[in-house]
C-alpha positions as CSV (number, residue, x, y, z in Angstrom):
1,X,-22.7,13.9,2.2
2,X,-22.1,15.7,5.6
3,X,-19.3,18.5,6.1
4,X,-17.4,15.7,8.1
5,X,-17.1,13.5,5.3
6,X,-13.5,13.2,3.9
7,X,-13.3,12.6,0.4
8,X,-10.3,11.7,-2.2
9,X,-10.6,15.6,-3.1
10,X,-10.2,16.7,0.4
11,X,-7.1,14.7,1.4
12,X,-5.4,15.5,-2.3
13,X,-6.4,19.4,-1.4
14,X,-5.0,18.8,1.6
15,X,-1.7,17.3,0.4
16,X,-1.7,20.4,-2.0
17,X,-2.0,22.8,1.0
18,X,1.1,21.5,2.6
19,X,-1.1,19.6,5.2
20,X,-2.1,22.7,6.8
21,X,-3.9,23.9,8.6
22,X,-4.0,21.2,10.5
23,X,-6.9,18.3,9.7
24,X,-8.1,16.4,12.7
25,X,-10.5,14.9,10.6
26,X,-7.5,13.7,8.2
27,X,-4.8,13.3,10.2
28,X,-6.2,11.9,13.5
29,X,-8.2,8.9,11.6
30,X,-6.6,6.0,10.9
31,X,-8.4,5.2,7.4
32,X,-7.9,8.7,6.2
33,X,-4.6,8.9,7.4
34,X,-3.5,5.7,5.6
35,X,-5.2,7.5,2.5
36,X,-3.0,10.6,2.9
37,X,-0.1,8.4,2.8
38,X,-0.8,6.7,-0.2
39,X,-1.3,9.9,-2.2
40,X,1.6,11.0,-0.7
41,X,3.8,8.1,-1.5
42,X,1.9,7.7,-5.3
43,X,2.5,11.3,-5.9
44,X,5.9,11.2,-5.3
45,X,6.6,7.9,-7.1
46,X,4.9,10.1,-10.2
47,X,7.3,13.0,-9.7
48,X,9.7,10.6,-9.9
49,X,9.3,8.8,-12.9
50,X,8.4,12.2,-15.0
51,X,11.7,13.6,-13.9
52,X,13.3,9.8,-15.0
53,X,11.7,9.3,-17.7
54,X,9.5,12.3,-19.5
55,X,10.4,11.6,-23.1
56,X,10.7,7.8,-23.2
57,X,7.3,6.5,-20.9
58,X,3.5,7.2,-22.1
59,X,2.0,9.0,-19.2
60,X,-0.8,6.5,-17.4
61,X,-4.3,7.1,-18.0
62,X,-6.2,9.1,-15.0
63,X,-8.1,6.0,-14.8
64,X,-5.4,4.2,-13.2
65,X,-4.5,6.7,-10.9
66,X,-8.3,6.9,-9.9
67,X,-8.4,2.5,-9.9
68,X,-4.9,2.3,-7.6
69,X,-6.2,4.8,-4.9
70,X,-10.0,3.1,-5.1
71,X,-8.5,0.1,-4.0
72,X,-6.6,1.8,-1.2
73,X,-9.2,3.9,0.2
74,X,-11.3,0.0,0.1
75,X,-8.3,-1.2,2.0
76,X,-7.7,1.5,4.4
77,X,-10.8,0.0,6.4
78,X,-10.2,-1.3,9.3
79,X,-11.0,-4.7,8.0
80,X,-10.3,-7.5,10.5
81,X,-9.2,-7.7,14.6
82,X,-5.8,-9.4,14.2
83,X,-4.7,-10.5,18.1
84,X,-1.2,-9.4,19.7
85,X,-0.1,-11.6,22.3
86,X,1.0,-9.8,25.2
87,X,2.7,-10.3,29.0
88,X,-0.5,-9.2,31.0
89,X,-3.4,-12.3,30.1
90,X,-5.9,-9.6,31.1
91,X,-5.3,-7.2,28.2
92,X,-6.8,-7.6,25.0
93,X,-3.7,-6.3,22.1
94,X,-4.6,-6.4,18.7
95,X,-3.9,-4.4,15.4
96,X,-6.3,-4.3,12.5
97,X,-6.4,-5.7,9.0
98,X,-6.0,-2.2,7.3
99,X,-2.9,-1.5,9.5
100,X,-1.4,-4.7,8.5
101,X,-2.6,-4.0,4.8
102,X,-0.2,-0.2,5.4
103,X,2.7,-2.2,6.1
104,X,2.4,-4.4,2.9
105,X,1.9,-1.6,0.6
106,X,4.7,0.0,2.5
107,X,6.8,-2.2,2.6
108,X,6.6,-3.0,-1.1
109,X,5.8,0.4,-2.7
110,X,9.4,1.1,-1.1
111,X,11.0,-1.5,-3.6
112,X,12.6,0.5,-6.7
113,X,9.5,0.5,-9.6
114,X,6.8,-1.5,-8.2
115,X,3.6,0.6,-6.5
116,X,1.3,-2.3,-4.4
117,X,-2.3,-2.1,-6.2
118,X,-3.7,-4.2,-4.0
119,X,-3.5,-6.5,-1.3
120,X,-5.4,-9.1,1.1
121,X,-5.0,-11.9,3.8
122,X,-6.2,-14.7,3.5
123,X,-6.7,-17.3,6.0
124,X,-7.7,-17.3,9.8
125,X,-5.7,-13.9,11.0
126,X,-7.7,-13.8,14.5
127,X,-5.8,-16.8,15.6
128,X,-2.2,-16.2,16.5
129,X,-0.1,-19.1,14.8
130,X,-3.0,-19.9,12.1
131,X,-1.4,-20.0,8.2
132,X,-2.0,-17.1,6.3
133,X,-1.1,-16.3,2.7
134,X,-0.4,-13.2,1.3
135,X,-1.7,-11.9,-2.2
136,X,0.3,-8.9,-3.0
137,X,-0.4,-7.2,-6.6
138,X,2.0,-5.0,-7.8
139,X,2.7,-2.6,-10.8
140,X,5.7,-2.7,-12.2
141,X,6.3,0.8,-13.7
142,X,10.0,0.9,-14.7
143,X,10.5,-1.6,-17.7
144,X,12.4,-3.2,-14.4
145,X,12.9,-7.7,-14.9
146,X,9.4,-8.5,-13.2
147,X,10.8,-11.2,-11.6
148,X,13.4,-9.9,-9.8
149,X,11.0,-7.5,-8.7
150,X,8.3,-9.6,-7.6
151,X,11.5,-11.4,-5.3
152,X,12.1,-8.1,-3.8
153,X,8.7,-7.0,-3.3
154,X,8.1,-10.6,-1.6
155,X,11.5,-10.5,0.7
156,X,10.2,-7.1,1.6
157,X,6.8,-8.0,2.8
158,X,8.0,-10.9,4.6
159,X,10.9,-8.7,6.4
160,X,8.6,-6.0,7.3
161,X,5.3,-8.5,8.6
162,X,7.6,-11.0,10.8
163,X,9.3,-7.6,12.5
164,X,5.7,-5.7,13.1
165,X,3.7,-8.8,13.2
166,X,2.8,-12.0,14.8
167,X,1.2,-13.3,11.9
168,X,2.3,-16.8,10.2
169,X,2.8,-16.2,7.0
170,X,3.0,-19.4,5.2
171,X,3.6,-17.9,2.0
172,X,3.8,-14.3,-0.2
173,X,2.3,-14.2,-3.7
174,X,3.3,-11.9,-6.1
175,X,0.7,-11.3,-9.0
176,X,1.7,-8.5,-11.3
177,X,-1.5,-6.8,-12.6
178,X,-0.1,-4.2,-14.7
179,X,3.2,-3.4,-16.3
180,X,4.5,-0.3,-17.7
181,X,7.3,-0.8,-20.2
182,X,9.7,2.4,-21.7
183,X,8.7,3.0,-24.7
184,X,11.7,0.8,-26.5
185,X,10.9,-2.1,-24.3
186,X,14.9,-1.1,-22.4
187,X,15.8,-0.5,-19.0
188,X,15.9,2.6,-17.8
């Protein structure tokens, strides 16, 4: 492993420095950067649901923490060239998979109690107008009614990818892979 190499343990030192000094080798890639952001957004989403809920919720196992921001770091990659269509037939516009992927998990981490584990295209994205479906997989950490939930997360998605992309999204699944109920089963 070179000097160069940025690991989980450099962007969460990072994070604990305050993001300085500055990290070119964090901050200016866009894999790393979209890294740093999920940390970012999982940490807080922890800070937040110790403050909420200390005495009534089991903490998670580190093994989740370390499975949820595996499966970022896998999607983070650049993945696929999805095309842009633009006003000038000579330029070649496109945005990758992994970006795409950063707006799902944005857009549905920002739904109250679900974190986005994971999620994938699937279909021909380097077509503009080709069907593609949507697998989103959500955790629903709050004891929150799942389906309700999964409704949001999906009118989230489906906001946020028709505004930032051309994509034609033919349908958003929800699969919940992992629940987190309060301790008496209630709502918070």
């Amino acid at each position: 492993m070179s000097d160069d190499t940025v690991t989980l343990e450099r962007i969460s030192d990072y994070l604990d420095a305050g993001r300085l000094p500055y990290d070119p080798a964090i901050e200016d890639d866009p894999e790393n950067q979209a890294q740093l952001v999920a940390l970012a957004r999982l940490r807080s989403l922890s800070a937040r649901l110790v403050e909420d809920d200390a005495d009534a919720v089991p903490a998670p196992d580190s093994g989740w923490l370390s499975g949820v921001m595996e499966r970022v770091r896998r999607e983070a990659r650049s993945g696929r060239d999805l095309p842009i269509a633009g006003d000038d037939p000579r330029a070649v516009l496109q945005v990758t998979e992994g970006a795409v992927r950063g707006l799902i998990r944005e857009a549905g981490d920002g739904v109250h109690g679900a974190i986005v584990i994971s999620c994938v295209l699937r279909g021909d994205v380097s077509t503009i107008g080709a069907p593609v479906r949507v697998e989103v997989t959500i955790s629903a950490l709050r004891g929150e009614f799942v389906p309700a939930m999964a409704d949001e997360v999906r009118a989230a998605v489906g906001l946020r990818l028709a505004a930032q992309t051309e994509l034609a999204v033919e349908a958003i699944d929800i699969v919940v892979g992992d629940v987190h109920l309060l301790a008496d089963g209630g709502r918070p």
